[in-house]
C-alpha positions in Angstrom: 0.0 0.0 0.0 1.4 3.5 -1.1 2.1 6.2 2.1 -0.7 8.4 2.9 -0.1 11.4 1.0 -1.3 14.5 2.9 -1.5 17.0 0.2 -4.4 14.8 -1.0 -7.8 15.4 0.5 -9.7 12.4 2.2 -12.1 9.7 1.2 -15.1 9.9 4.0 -17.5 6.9 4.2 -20.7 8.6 5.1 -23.2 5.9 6.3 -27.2 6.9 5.7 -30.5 6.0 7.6 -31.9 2.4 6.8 -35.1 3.9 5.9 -37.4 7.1 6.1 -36.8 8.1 9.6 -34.9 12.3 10.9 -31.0 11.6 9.6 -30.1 13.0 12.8 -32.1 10.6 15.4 -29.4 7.8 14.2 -26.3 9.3 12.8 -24.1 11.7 14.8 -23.3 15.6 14.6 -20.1 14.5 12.8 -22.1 13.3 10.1 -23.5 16.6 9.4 -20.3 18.7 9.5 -18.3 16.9 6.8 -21.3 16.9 5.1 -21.4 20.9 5.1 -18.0 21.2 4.2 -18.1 18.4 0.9 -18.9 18.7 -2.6 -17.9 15.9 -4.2 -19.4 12.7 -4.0 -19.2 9.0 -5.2 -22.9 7.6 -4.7 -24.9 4.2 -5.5 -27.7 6.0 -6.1 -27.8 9.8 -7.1 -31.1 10.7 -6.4 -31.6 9.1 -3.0 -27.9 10.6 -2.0 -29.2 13.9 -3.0 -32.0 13.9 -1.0 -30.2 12.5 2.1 -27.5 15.4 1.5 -30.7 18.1 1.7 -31.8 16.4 4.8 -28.9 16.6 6.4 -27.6 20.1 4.8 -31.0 22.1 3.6 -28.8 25.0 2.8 -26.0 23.5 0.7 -26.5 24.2 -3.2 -27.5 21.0 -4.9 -26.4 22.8 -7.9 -22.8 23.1 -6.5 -22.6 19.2 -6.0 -20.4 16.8 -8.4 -21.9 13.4 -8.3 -20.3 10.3 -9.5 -22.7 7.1 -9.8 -20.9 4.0 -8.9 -23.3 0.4 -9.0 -23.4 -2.8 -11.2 -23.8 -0.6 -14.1 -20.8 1.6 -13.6 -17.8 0.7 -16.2 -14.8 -0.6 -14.5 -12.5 1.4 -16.2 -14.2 4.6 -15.4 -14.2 4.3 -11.3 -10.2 5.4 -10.9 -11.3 8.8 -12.3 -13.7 9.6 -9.6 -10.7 9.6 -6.9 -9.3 12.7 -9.0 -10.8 15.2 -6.9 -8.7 13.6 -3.9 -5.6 13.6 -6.3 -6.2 17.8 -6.2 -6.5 17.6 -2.1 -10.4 17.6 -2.3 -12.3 15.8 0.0 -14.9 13.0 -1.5 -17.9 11.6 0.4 -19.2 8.1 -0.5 -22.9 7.4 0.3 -24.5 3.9 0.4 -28.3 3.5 -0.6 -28.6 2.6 2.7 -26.2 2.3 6.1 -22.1 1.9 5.7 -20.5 2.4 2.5 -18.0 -0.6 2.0 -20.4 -3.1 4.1 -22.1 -5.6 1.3 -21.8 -2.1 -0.6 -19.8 -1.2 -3.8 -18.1 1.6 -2.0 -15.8 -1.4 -1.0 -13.7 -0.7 -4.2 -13.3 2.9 -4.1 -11.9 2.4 -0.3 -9.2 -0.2 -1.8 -8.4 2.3 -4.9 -7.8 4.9 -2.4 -5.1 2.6 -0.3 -3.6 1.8 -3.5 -3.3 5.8 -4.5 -2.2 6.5 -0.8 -5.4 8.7 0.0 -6.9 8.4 3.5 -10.1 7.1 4.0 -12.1 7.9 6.6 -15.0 5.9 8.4 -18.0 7.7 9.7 -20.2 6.4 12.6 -23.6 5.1 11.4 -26.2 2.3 11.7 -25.4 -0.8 9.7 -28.5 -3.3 9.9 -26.0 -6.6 9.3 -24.4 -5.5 12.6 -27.0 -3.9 14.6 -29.0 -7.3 13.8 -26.1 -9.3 14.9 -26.3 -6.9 18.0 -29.8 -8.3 19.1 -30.0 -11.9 17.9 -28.6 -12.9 21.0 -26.3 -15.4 18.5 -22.3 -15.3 18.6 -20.9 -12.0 17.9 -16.9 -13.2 18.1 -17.1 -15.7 15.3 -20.0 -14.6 12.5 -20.0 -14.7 8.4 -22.0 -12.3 6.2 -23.2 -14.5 3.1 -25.1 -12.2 1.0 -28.1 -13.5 -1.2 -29.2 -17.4 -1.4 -29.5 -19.0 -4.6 -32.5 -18.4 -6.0 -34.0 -21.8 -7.1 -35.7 -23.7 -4.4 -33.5 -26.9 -4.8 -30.2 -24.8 -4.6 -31.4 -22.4 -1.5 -32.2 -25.4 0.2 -28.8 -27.0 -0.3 -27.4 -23.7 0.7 -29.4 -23.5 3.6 -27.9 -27.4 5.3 -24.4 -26.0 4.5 -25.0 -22.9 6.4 -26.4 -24.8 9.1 -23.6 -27.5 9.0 -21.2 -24.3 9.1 -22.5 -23.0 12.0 -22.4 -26.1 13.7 -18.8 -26.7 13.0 -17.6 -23.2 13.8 -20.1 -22.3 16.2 -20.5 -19.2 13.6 -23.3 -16.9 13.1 -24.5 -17.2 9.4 -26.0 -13.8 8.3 -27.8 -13.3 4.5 -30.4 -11.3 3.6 -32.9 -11.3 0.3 -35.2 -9.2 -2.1 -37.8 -7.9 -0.2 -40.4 -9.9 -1.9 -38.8 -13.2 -1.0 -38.8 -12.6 2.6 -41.9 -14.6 3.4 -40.9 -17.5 1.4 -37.4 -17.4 2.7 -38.4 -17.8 6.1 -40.7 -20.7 5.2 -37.5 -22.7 3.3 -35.5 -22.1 6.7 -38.3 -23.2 8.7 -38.9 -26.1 6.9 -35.1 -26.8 5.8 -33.0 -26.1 9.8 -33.5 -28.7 12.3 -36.1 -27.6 14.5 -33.9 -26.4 17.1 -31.6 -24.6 15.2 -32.1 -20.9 16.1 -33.1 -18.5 13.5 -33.2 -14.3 13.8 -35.7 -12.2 11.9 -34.1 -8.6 12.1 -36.5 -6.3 9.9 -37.4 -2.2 9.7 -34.4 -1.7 11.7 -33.8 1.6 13.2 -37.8 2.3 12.2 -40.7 2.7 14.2 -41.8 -0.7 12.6 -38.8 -2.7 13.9 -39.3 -6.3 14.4 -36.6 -8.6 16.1 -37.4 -11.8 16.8 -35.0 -15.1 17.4 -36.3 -18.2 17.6 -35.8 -21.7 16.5 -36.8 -23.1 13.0 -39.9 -25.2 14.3 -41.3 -22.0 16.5 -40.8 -19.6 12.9 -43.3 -22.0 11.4 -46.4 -20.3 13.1 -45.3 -17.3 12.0 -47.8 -14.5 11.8 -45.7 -11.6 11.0 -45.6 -10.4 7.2 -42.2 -9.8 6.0 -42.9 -8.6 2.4 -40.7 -6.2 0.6 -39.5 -4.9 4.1 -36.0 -4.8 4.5 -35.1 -7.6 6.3 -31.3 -9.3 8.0 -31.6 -13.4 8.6 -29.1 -14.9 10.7 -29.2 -18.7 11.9 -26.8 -20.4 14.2 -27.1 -24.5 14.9 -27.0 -25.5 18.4 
């Protein structure tokens, strides 16, 4: 990794609210001043990040903002020029769609490019719903693994699911993953009907909103399941006794 260079300016990682609740009842002051003081930014989505930057700053000129887009649709070859701000000793904020840039988030790559290039990065305090779920399943917090999505077809996700469960068993691990919104009902079904009935399973939805619904309990209780899950944002974690 190349020296930090000081004459550069600094890549800030400026986490978001999980969903539509006052910026500042979750994220702290510090938030808000680097905010005021940054006009360049590399975003996941543009408009959303725009209207999280006028919560937060009403007074700062949208017009006055430089806005680089970076998701699955952004071209490789085009992501080392958004660092060139930096390079001139500006600072760049990166904002997430929702909670910690970096964290199951494309922002990942610009904080590695930014190593490579010997520019600081800078991590901001904010919620993140894969560890404030973690937080509350009451599962292990020392030894845990973030899996992302599960397959798709039934036979698949099922055969994903017993290796998770096997994995937990084996490690004693935590197994987090999470899924489109509209799945959510159906996943909880396949893990009820998949675990062993005493493997322990945490439903972590709406977190941070007045909504928020935390729940662990074993496969077989999850099966009379009355809550509705569907297209709320939602963190599943299992861990095999």
């Amino acid at each position: 990794m190349a020296p930090t260079n000081n004459k550069y300016g600094t890549i800030y990682l400026i986490p978001t609210t999980l969903g539509g609740v006052d910026p500042m009842q979750v994220l702290p002051s510090s938030v808000k001043s680097i905010i005021e003081t940054t006009d360049h930014y590399i975003v996941e989505n543009e408009k959303s990040a725009r209207r999280f930057i006028k919560g937060i700053c009403p007074e700062k000129q949208q017009s006055e903002l430089q806005v680089q887009v970076l998701n699955k649709y952004t071209e490789a070859g085009d992501i080392p020029g958004f660092l060139s701000p930096c390079l001139d000793g500006l600072d760049i904020g990166v904002i997430s769609e929702a909670g910690c840039p970096g964290i199951a988030d494309p922002g990942a790559e610009i904080a590695a490019l930014a190593h490579e290039k010997g520019i600081s990065v800078a991590p901001l305090t904010g919620p993140s719903s894969i560890f404030l779920a973690l937080m509350a399943s009451g599962m292990n917090g020392q030894c845990f693994a973030f899996n992302g999505y599960l397959p798709i077809d039934k036979a698949k996700r099922r055969h994903e699911i017993k290796k998770l469960e096997r994995r937990s068993a084996e490690l004693s691990q935590s197994q987090i993953f999470i899924e489109t919104p509209y799945r959510n009902d159906q996943l909880l079904a396949d893990l009820s009907s998949s675990l062993k009935s005493d493997t322990r399973i945490c439903v972590a939805c709406d977190i941070t909103l007045p909504t928020e619904f935390i729940h662990t309990k074993t496969a077989e209780q999850w099966k009379e399941n009355k809550e509705s899950l569907h297209k709320r944002p939602c963190i599943f974690i299992i861990q095999s006794r």
